[in-house]
N, C-alpha and C positions, 0 to 999 in steps of 0.2 A: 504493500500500500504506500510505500515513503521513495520520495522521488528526491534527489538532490536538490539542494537549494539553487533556485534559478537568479537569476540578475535583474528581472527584468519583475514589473506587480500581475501582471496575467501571463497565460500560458493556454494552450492548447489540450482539449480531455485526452489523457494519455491511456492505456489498457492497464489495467492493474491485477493483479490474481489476491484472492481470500488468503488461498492456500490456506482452509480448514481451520482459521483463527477464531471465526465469529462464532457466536455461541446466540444460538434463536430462541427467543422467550416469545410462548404461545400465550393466548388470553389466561388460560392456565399459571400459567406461570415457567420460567425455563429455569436453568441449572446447568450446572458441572460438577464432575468428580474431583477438580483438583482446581476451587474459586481461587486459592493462592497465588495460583502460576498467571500472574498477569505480565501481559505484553507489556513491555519499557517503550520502542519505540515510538517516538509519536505517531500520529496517525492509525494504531493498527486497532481493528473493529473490537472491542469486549462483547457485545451482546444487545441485540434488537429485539425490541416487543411490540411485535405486532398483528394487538387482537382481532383475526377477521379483516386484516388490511387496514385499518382506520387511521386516519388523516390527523396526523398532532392538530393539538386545537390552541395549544398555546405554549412558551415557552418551560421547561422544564425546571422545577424545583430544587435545589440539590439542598439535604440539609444533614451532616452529620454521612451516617449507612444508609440513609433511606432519597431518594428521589422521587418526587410527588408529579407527575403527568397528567396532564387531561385529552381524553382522546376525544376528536370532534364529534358535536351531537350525541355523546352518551354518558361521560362518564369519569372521573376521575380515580386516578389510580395511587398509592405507594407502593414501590419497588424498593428492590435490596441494591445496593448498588454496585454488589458484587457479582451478580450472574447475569440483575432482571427479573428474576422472580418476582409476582404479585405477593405482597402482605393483604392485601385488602383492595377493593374497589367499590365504588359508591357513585350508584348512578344518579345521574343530573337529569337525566332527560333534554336537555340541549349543550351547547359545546361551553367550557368554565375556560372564564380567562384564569391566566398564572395566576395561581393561589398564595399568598404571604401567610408564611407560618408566621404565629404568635404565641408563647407558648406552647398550651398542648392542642392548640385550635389553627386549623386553616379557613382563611377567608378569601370567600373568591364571586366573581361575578358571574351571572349566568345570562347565557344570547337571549335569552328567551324572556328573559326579566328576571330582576330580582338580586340581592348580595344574601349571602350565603356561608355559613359558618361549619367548618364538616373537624369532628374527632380525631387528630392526626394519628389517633392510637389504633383505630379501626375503622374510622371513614361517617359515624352517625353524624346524622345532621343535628347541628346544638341550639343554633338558631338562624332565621329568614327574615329577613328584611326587605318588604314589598316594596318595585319601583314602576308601579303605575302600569304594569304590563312591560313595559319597555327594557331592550334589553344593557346590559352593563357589559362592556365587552373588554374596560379598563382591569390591569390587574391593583387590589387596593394597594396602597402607602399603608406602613405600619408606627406606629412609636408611641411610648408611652401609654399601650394599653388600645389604643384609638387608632381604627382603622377610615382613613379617608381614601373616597371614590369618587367618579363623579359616570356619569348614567347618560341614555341615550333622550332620557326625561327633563335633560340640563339641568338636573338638580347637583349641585353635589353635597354631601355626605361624610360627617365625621360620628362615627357608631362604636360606643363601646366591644371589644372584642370581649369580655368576660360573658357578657348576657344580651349583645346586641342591640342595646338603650341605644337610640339616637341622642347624641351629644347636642349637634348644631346641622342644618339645613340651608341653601344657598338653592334659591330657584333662580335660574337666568334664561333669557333667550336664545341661547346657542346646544346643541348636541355635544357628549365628551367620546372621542371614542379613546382619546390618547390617556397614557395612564400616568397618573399624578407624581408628581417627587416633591418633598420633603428637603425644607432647607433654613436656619436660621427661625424657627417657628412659623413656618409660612407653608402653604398647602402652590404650588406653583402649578398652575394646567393650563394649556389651550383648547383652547374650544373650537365646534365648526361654526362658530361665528367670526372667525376673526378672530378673537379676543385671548391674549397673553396673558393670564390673569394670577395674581396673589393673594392667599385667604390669611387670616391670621388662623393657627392653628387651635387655640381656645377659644376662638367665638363665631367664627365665621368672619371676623369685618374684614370688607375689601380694604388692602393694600393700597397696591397699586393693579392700573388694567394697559393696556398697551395694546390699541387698535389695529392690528397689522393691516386690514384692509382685503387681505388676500388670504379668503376663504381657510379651510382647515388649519387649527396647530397642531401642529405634533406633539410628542412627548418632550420634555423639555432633559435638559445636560447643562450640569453646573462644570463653568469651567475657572477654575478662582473667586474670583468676586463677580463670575457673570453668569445670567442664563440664557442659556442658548437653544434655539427652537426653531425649525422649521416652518413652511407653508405648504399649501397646495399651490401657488404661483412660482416654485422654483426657487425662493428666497430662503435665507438663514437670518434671522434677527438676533444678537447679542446683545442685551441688556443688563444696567445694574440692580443686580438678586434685592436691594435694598429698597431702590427705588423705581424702580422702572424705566428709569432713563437709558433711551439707547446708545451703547458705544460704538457699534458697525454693522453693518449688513454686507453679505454676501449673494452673489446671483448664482445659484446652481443648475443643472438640466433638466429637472422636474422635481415633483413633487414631493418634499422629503414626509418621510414617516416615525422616524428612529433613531436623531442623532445620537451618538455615543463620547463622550467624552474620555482620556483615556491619556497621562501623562503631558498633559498640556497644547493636547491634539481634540480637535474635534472631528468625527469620523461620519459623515454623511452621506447615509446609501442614498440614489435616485433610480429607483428600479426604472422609471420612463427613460430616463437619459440614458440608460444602460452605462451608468459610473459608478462610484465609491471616491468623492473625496475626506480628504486629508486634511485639515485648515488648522490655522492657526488659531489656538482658542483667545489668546490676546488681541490679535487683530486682523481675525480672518481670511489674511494671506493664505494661498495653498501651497501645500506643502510636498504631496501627491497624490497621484489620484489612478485606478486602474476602473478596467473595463470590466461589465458586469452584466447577467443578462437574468429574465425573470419577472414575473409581476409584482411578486414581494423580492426585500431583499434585507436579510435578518443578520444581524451580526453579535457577534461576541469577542469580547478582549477578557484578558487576562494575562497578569504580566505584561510582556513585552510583544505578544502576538497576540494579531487582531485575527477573525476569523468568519470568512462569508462564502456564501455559493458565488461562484466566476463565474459558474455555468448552469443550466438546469440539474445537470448531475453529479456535478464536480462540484464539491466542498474545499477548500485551501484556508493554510494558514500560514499569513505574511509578517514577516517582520514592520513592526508597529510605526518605527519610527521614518523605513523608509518604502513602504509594502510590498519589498520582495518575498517571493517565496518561498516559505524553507519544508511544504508539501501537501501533499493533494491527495484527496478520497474521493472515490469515484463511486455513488450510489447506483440504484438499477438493478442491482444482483439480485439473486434469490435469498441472501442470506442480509443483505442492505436495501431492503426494497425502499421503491419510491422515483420516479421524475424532476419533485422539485424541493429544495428544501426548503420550509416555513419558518420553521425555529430555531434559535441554535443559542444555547446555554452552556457555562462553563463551571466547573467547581477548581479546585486546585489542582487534582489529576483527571481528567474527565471532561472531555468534550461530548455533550448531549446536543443530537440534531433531530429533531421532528419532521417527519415528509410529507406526502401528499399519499402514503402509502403504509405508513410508521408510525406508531407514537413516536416512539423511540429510537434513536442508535446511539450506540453510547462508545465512543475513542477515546485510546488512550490521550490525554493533551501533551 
């Protein structure tokens, strides 16, 4: 699966062989005789789970042994994160955004309506929290006990995680699909109105708001004293976390969804432009930027390698600072199914990528 480090930040899908490393976890649950003997190299496959083919529905959990998944439209799962094996699963009945352990409780959004508090120990639901029908498709912010979201309702939501009391309420005119961060006591979201917005974290009161003009924001990335946020019009807005004033703006190739902040880098997928840039989180000069293809385009860093699909099938992980490649996994197989990658989550040793085919595949990082 590990290809030498190239020179160059893309590259061409090269042929790769298993050679009988991967280890497949059924809805069942999967396994091995000998969970110790794990691959050192990076990139090489530990074990996939996937039940009945099912499409990751959202980034994967890693917390501890245990890894918490949600497969689309049915159902959330904890896995061992030694083999893949299922501990438990708890159906949803529609697909759960990334759930935020909280103690001994995960809380997570549901497509279909509603935020949602499930037993990390065995999966029972502890408590529900109605969103008007509509669905939450944000994964919540955790801290201090109090989980904040924000809803397809334009509400958002700071709800006790012990017994699911709502704290404080925020009705606006705009849709959230982006999921909230947590900074300086302040709840930071965009909205599909336009609006860059800051809550305070104990009471709701707005901040500050910051009218981009140009339809959806993204998930926001704090990069120093700034946060940083995308549009649906191709822009990056940088702003100070304090006040709302903006430092710089950026022009990209389409519509960001996801920036990732990352060593003083700000890392902007544009699945439409078919790029990945690089920029400067000071003053969003670029830095580098490589070629990328895909409707979604999902990334994870850790350390010093950042990590996204190049291709529909290809998975790579580049050096951060300058995004060369140091190797490439190639989905598709019988033992790595899938076409596209959706998710891709990192733990310390443990690259987890979600497919259109997969909950799960889990590489060594």
């Amino acid at each position: 699966m590990r290809r030498s480090p190239l020179s160059v930040a893309t590259s061409r899908r090269g042929l790769f062989g298993l050679a009988g490393l991967a280890l497949v976890a059924t809805a069942c649950g999967g396994g091995s005789d000998t969970p110790d003997e794990r691959p050192t190299a990076p990139g090489s496959p530990l074990w996939t789970f996937a039940p009945h083919g099912a499409a990751s529905a959202a980034p994967a959990a890693p917390a501890g042994d245990t890894v918490y998944v949600a497969r689309a439209g049915a159902a959330v799962y904890a896995l061992d994160t030694r083999d893949g094996s299922a501990r438990w699963e708890s159906a949803t009945g529609t697909s759960a955004s990334r759930p935020a352990l909280a103690d001994d409780l995960l809380v997570t959004g549901l497509g279909g309506g509603d935020l949602v508090a499930l037993d990390a120990a065995d999966g029972a639901e502890r408590w529900r929290v109605p969103t008007s029908g509509m669905g939450v498709f944000s994964a919540p912010a955790v801290a201090d006990g109090v989980a904040y979201v924000g809803g397809l309702d334009g509400v958002v939501r700071a709800v006790e995680v012990a017994g699911g009391a709502e704290v404080w309420t925020v009705a606006t005119d705009g849709q959230f699909f982006a999921d909230p961060r947590l900074r300086d006591g302040a709840v930071h979201l965009g909205g599909g109105d336009g609006l860059l917005s800051a809550w305070d974290t104990a009471d709701g009161t707005e901040r500050w708001a910051l009218d981009t003009g140009e339809g959806v924001v993204s998930t926001v990335a704090f990069v120093g004293d700034l946060v940083c946020a995308g549009t649906a019009a191709g822009r990056v807005h940088a702003v100070e976390a304090r006040s709302g004033e903006r430092r710089w703006t950026a022009d990209v190739s389409g519509q960001v969804i996801g920036p990732v902040a990352a060593e003083g880098l700000l890392l902007v997928p544009c699945a439409a432009g078919r790029r990945l840039y690089a920029l400067d989180g000071a003053s969003g000069e670029e830095r580098w930027q490589a070629t990328v293809t895909g409707d979604l385009l999902p990334l994870a860093v850790h350390g010093d390698t950042v990590y996204y699909p190049a291709e529909p099938r290809l998975l790579v992980a580049a050096e951060l600072a300058t995004g060369a490649v140091r190797w490439e996994y190639e989905i598709g197989t019988a033992d790595a199914p899938g076409e596209h990658v959706l998710h891709l989550a990192a733990s310390d040793d443990t690259l987890y990528a979600g497919t259109d085919q997969a909950t799960v595949i889990a590489l060594t990082r």
